[in-house]
C-alpha positions as a printed NumPy array, in Angstrom:
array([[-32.332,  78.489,  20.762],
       [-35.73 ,  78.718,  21.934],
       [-37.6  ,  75.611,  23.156],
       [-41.036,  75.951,  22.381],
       [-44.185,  74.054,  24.751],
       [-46.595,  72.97 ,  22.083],
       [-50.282,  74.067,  23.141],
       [-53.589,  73.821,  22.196],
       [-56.099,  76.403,  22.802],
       [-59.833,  77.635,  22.26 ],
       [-60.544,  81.554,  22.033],
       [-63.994,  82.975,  22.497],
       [-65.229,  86.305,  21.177],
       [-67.96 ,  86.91 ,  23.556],
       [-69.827,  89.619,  21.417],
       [-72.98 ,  92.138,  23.078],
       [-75.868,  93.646,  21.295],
       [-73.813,  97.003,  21.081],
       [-71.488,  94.906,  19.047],
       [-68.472,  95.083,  21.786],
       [-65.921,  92.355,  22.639],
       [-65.46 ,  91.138,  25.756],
       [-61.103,  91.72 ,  27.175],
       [-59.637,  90.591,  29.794],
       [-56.711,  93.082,  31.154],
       [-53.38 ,  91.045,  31.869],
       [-50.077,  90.992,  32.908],
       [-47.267,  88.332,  32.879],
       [-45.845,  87.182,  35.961],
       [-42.437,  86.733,  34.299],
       [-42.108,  90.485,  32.516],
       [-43.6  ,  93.155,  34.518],
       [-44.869,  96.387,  32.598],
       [-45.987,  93.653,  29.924],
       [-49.536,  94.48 ,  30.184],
       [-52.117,  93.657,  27.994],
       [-55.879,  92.776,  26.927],
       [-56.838,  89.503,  25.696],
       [-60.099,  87.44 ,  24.99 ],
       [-61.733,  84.922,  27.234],
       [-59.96 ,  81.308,  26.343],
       [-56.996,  79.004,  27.127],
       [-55.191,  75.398,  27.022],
       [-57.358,  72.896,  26.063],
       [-57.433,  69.593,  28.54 ],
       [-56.462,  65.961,  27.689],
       [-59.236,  64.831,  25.195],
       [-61.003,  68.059,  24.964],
       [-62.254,  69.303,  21.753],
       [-62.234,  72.594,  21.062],
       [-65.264,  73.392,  21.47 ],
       [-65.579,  72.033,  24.597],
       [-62.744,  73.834,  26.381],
       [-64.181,  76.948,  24.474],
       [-67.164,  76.407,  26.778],
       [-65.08 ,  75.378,  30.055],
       [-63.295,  78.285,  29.491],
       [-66.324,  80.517,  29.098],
       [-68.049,  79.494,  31.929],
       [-64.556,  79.547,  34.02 ],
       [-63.642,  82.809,  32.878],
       [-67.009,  84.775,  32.768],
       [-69.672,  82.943,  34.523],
       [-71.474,  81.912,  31.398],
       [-72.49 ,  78.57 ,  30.665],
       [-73.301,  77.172,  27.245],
       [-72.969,  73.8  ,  25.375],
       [-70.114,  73.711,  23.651],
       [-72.606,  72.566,  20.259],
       [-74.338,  76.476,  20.91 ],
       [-70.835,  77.688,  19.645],
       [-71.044,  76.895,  16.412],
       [-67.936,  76.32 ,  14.255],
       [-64.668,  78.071,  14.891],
       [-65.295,  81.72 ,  12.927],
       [-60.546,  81.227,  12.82 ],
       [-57.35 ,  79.494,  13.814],
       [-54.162,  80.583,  13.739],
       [-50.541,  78.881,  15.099],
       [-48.835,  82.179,  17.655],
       [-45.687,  81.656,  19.266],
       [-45.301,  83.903,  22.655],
       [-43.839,  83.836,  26.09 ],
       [-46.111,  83.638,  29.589],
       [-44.573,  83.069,  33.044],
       [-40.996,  82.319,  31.255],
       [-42.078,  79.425,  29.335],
       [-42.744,  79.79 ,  25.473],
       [-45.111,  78.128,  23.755],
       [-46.184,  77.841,  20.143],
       [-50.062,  77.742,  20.359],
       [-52.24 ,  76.544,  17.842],
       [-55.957,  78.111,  18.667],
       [-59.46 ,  78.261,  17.398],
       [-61.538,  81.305,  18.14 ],
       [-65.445,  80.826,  18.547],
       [-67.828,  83.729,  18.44 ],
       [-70.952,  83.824,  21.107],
       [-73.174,  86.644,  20.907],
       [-75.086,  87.455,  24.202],
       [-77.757,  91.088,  24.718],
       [-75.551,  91.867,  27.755],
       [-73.475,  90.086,  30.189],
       [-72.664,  90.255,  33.908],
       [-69.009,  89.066,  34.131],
       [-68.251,  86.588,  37.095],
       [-65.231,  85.663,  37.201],
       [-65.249,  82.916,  40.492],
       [-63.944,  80.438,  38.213],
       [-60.245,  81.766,  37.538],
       [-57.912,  79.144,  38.331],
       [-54.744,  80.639,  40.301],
       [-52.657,  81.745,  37.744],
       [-55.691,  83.924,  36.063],
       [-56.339,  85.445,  39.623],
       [-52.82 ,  86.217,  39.717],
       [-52.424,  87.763,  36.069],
       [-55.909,  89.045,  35.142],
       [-56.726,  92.342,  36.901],
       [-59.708,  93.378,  35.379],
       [-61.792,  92.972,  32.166],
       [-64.198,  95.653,  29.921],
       [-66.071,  95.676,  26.517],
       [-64.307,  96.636,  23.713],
       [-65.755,  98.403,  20.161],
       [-63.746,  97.846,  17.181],
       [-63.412, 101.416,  16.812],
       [-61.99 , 101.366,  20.39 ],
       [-59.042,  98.561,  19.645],
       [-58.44 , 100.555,  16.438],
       [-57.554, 103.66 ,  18.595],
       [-56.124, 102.53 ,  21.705],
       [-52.609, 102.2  ,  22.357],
       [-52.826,  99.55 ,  25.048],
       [-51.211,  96.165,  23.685],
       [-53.58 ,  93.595,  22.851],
       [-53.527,  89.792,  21.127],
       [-53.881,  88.891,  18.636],
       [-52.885,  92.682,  17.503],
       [-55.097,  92.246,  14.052],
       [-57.927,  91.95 ,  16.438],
       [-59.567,  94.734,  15.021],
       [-59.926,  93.451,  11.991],
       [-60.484,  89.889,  12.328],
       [-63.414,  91.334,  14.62 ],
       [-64.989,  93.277,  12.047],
       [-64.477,  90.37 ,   9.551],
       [-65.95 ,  88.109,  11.499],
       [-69.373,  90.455,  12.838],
       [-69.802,  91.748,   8.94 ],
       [-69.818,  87.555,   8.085],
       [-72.537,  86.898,  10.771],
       [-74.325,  89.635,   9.616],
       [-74.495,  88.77 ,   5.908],
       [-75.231,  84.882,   7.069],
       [-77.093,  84.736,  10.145],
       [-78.546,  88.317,   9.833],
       [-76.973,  89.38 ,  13.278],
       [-78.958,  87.155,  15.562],
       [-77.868,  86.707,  19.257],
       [-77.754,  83.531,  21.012]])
C-alpha cells in the first residue's frame, strides 16, 4: 500500500512574446533514466498562499521577481499523485500564467535539491511538446497550454506583463 505525503503546490507558466513556455529539464534522484521537463513551481510554505509561493518560486527558480497580486488568478488546479526522491506524494497544485517579452533565466536561487535534480532549462512551443518524445508533466501540457494562451487572447487580447 502506498503512503502518500500530502502537498501543496503553485505552478507557473512563464509565457514569452513568441508564445513559448518556460521547462525546466529534471531528473529524480531516486530513479535514474527518469528524466523529464517540468514548469517553474513547487511546495508551498507554512501559511503561504498560492500565489505567493507562485512568486517565491519564480523568483527562486528563474531570477524573476513579481508580486504575487501581478499573477492574477490561477488559469488551473489539478490533485497528481507521483514519486520524487522515493517519497510519494499526492499534490494538489494551482498553475499561474506570467507573460514576460523575453527572459534571462538565473537560476542562483535553487535550493539543494533543485541544483541536484535540475540540469538545465529551455523554451518550449506548443507545437514542440506536441512532437517531442521527451517525458514531461503534466503530459496534457500541450493542451492545457494552448487552452489557456487562446483564453488570454480572447480576454485580455494577448497583453504581456
Amino acid at each position: 500500500m502506498t503512503v502518500w505525503t500530502p502537498r501543496r503546490a503553485a505552478r507557473v507558466l512563464l509565457v514569452d512574446a513568441a508564445d513559448r513556455v518556460l521547462l525546466f529539464a529534471g531528473t529524480d534522484p531516486a530513479r535514474p533514466g527518469h528524466d523529464y521537463w517540468f514548469t517553474p513551481g513547487g511546495g508551498l510554505d507554512p501559511g503561504e498562499s498560492p500565489a505567493e509561493g507562485a512568486a517565491r518560486e519564480l523568483a527562486e527558480e528563474t531570477g524573476l521577481r513579481l508580486a504575487p497580486v501581478k499573477l492574477g488568478a490561477p488559469v488551473w488546479s489539478e490533485t497528481v499523485e507521483f514519486p520524487f526522491d522515493g517519497v510519494w506524494y499526492r499534490q494538489e497544485q494551482e498553475f499561474f500564467l506570467v507573460r514576460v517579452p523575453a527572459w534571462e533565466v538565473d537560476t542562483a536561487g535553487f535550493n539543494e535539491i533543485e541544483r541536484a535534480s535540475v540540469v538545465g532549462h529551455r523554451w518550449w512551443t506548443v507545437a514542440e511538446l506536441t512532437a517531442t518524445t521527451e517525458r514531461y508533466y503534466p503530459p496534457d501540457l500541450p493542451t492545457r497550454l494552448a487552452q489557456v494562451l487562446a483564453w488570454e487572447r480572447s480576454t485580455r487580447g494577448g497583453a504581456a506583463c
